[in-house]
N, C-alpha and C positions, 0 to 999 in steps of 0.2 A: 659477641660472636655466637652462631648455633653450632653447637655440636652434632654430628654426623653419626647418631647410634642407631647399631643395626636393626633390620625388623624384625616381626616374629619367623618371619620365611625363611630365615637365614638360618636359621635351627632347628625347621623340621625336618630337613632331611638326615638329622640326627636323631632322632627317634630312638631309635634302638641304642644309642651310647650307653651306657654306663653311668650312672650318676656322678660319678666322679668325675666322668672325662667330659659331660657337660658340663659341670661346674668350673672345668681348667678353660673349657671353650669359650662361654662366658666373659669370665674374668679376663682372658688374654684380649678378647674385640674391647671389651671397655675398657682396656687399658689404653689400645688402638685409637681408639675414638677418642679418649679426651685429649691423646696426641694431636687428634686431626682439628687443626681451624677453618673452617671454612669461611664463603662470604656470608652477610646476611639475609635473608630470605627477602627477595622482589617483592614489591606491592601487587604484583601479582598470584604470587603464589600464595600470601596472606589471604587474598579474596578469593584462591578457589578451594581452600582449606574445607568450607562449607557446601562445595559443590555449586555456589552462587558468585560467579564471577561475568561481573558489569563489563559492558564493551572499555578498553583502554580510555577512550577519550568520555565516559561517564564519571569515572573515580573522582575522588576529590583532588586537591592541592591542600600538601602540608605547609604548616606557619609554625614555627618558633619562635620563640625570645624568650628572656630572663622575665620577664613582669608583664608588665600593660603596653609598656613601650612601641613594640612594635605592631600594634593595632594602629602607628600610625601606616607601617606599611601595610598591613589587609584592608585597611579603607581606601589606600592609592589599587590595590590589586580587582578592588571589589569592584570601583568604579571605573577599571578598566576593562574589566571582566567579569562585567554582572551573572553571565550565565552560567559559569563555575561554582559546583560547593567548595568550601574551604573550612577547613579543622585545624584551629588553634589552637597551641598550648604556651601557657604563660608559668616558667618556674616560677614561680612569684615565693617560693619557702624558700627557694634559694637566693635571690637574687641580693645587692648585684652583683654580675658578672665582672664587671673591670676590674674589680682590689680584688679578681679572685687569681690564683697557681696560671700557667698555660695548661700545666697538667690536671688541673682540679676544671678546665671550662672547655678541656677537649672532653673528659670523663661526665659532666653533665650535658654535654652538646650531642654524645654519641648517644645516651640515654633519653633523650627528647627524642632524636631521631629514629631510635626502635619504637619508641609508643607510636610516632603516626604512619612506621611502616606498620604496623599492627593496622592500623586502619585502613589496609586497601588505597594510600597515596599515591597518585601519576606521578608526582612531580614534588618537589621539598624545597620550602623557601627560607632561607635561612637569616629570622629578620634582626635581628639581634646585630649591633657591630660589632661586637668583642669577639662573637662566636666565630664571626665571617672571618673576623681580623687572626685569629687565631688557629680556630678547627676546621674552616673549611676543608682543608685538603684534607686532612684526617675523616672527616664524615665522606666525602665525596670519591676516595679512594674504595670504603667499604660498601655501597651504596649501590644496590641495582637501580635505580629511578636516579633521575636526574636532579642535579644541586645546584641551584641557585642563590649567591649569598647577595649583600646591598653595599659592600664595597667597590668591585668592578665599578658597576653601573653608575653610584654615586663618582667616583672618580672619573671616569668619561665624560659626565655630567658637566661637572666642574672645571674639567679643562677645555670642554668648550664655547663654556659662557666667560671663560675669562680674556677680557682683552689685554693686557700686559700680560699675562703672566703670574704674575701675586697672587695667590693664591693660598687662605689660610682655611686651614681643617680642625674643630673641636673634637672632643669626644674624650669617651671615658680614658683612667690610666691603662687600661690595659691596650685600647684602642689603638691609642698615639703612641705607647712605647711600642709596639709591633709595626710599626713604622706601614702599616699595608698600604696605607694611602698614598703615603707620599712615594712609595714603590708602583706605585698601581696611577698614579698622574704622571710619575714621570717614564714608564714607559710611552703613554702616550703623547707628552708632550717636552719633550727631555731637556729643555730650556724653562720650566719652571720654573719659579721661586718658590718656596713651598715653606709658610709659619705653621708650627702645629701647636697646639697647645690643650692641655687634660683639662677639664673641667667637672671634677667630682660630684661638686655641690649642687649640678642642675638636677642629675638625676631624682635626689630625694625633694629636692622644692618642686617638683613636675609632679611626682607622684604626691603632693602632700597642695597641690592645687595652687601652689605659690610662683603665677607664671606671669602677673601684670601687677606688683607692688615695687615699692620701693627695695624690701630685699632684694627681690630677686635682680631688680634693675641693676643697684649698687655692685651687686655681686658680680653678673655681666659684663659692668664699665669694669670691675678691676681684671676679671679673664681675658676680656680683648682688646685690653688698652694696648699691650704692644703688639700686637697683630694690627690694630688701627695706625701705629705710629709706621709700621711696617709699609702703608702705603697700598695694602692688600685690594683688590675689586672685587672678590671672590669670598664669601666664605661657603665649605659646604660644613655640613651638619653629620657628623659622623658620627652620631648617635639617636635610634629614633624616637626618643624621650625630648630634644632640641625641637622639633620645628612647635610645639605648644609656647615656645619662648620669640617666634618668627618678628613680629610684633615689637619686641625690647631690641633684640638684634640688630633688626631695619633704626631704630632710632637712637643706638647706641653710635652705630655704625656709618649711618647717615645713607640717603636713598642713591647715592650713587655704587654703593657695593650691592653685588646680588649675592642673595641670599640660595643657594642653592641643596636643595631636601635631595635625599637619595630614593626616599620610598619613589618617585612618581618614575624616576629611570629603571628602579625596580621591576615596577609594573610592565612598565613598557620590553623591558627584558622578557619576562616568562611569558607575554602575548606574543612574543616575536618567535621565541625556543617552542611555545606550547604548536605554533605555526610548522614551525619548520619538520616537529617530532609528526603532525598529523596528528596532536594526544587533546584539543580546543571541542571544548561542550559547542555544540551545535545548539540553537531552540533560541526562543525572546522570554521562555519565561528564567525567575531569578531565582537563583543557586540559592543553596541552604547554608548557614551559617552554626557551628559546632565551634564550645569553646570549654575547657578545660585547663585550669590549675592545679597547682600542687601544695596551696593553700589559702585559706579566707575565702569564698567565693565571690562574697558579698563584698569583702572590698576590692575585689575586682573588679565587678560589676560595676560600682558608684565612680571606681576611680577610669575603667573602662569607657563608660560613656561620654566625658571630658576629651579621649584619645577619640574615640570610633563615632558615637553618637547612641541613639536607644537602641537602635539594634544589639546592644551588650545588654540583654534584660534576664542572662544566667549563664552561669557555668558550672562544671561538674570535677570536685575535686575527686583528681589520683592518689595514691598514697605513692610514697618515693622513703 
């Protein structure tokens, strides 16, 4: 949160006080002020700090998540909305988010989201499932620009490519303990059957390239064995580290279940909101791309390109 301390104007027309009774003055507003919380400063006001503030619908769109993962959603975003810049950040020191607190990934979730209000963002994507699953409300409550997380939209998705009903969702522990999915499909479809089930171990074989071996297969056949016996049509992917694995899934699963990603209902979300707000880059040429960690860059990079493609050919680490 910004603290609200007074300006220098506030104490000129004290001039002539006393040193003493400036000094009481002082002290008593900063005692005021660190009483007062405010909200946090608009994307707006960040980009007129300098006197250089871009028309609303030129700014960027922010991207989060824990690692690399969710450069699977800024590739569905990019390619839905080439003429947008976008600036991502990847906690990748931190990550991951699932085996982490509610309270330790709402406090790094509000923190991502101060740096890219720092950067003049329209609009905040929030590509991460844990962070959706768990801080949305929390970031979105504090937040002059608007919040879009990949649960919604991934759960809409999935309830309407499912024909029975059956319906199973992966995702990390923190994901499927927060139940968001299965709260978030059965508003929409309140006759679901809903299997969920954690899946820890794709995360680090995704990031460690281990996405068409027999590990990683084996490992798959034993996370969805009962979700397959389950009778499911449906799986969505409530993690965006999962669709690199789309490929084992389908023939674990067999081609008659659909495999349904969140990134791409994603996209189609923030073109439809960016629509409605009037905040949509106009032009045919293609938006700039900005990508930032909070550690390794370079294996970000190597491991980024696997997620996104060469367009990942650098980032610039934060200190945190």
């Amino acid at each position: 949160m910004i603290l609200a301390w007074p300006s220098a104007s506030d104490y000129s027309a004290g001039a002539e006080r006393s040193e003493i009774q400036m000094k009481q003055t002082r002290n008593n507003r900063a005692r005021t002020a660190r009483r007062t919380r405010t909200k946090p400063r608009s994307a707006a006001s960040f980009a007129a700090a300098d006197g250089r503030m871009p028309a609303a619908s030129e700014r960027p769109i922010g991207v989060f998540d824990s690692g690399v993962g969710g450069l699977t959603v800024l590739k569905a975003l990019v390619e839905t909305l080439p003429a947008e810049d976008f600036v991502y950040l990847g906690d990748t020191a931190r990550l991951p988010y699932g085996t982490k607190s509610n309270e330790v990934i709402i406090r790094y979730s509000r923190e991502n989201t101060e740096f890219l209000l720092a950067k003049g963002i329209k609009l905040l994507v929030v590509a991460c499932n844990t962070s959706s699953a768990v801080a949305l409300d929390a970031i979105a409550r504090n937040t002059m620009v608007r919040v879009v997380g990949v649960i919604e939209p991934g759960a809409r998705a999935a309830a309407k490519a499912s024909r029975s009903g059956r319906i199973g969702v992966i995702g990390t522990e923190a994901t499927i303990g927060s139940g968001a999915y299965t709260r978030a499909i059965q508003r929409l479809r309140p006759a679901a059957e809903i299997y969920a089930r954690a899946c820890p171990l794709l995360v680090p074989l995704a990031e460690d390239g281990w996405v068409d071996n027999d590990v990683a297969e084996r490992t798959i056949g034993h996370y969805l064995k009962s979700l397959k016996l389950s009778g499911i049509d449906t799986l969505l992917l409530g993690c965006t580290h999962y669709p690199l694995f789309t490929a084992l899934f389908q023939r674990v699963l067999g081609s008659s279940v659909k495999i349904v990603d969140s990134a791409t209902a994603t996209a189609s979300a923030v073109r439809n909101l960016l629509g409605k707000l009037r905040l949509a880059r106009r032009g045919a040429h293609r938006g700039n791309l900005s990508f930032f960690v909070t550690e390794t860059p370079d294996r970000f990079v190597r491991v980024g390109r696997r997620f996104f493609g060469p367009e990942v050919d650098s980032a610039v680490r934060i200190d945190r």
